[in-house]
Residue, then its C-alpha position, 0 to 999 in steps of 0.5 A: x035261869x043261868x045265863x048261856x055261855x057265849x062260845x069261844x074262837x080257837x086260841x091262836x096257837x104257833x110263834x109268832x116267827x112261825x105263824x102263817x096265820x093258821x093254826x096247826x089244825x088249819x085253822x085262821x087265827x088272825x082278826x075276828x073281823x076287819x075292824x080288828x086292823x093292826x097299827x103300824x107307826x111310820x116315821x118321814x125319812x127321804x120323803x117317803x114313810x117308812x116302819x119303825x124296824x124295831x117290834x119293841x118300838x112299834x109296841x111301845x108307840x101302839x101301847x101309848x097310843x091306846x092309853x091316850x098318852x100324848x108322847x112316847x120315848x122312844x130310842x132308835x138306832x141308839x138315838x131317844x126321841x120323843x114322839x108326839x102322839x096327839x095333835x094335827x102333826x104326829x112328830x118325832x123329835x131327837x131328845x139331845x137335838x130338839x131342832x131335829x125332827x121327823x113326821x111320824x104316822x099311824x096306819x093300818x098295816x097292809x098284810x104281807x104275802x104271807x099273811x094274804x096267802x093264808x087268808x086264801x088258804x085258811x076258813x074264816x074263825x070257828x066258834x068253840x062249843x060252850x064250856x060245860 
């Protein structure tokens, strides 16, 4: 006997500078569950923890992260830092001042406004029939 394909939750569909969270058939298509959090890396400034502003430094500092490297570079405001990802305290030092440095954390990312109005608004993931 052939195994039985699992069936398969609807691709997400829409951009992400577009996406409410529903497919355009009204469908959710963010977690599967909430053990699926989404990362956001803050950095200490004034003391009060902040984003990184740019998406591409947050992707780089989750994609370090997640293969286990100990530090990420990084460059913010035309500034490289080397950004400790492992250890008691997570650090950013300036690369051409090591003396400067920051302390930076990993959060789980509370939804915005809009995300939360379609968690309200969308149903829960549907499961796809499987492939013939």
């Amino acid at each position: 006997p052939q195994p039985q394909p699992q069936p398969q939750l609807q691709p997400q569909q829409g951009n992400a500078e577009d996406d409410d969270g529903c497919d355009s058939e009204g469908t959710w298509t963010g977690a599967e569950n909430d053990s699926e959090a989404v990362w956001e890396w803050q950095v200490m400034l004034q003391g009060t923890y902040i984003p990184y502003e740019s998406m591409a430094v947050q992707q780089a500092l989750e994609a370090a992260y997640n293969r286990g490297d100990a530090m990420a570079a990084v460059t913010v405001r035309g500034n490289v830092y080397e950004v400790m990802l492992q250890g008691q305290q997570l650090v950013q030092r300036q690369q051409s001042n090591r003396l400067r440095t920051r302390q930076v954390r990993r959060v789980a990312k509370q939804p915005n406004s809009r995300e939360e109005e379609a968690l309200e608004q969308c149903p829960p993931p549907t499961a796809l029939p499987p492939a013939a």
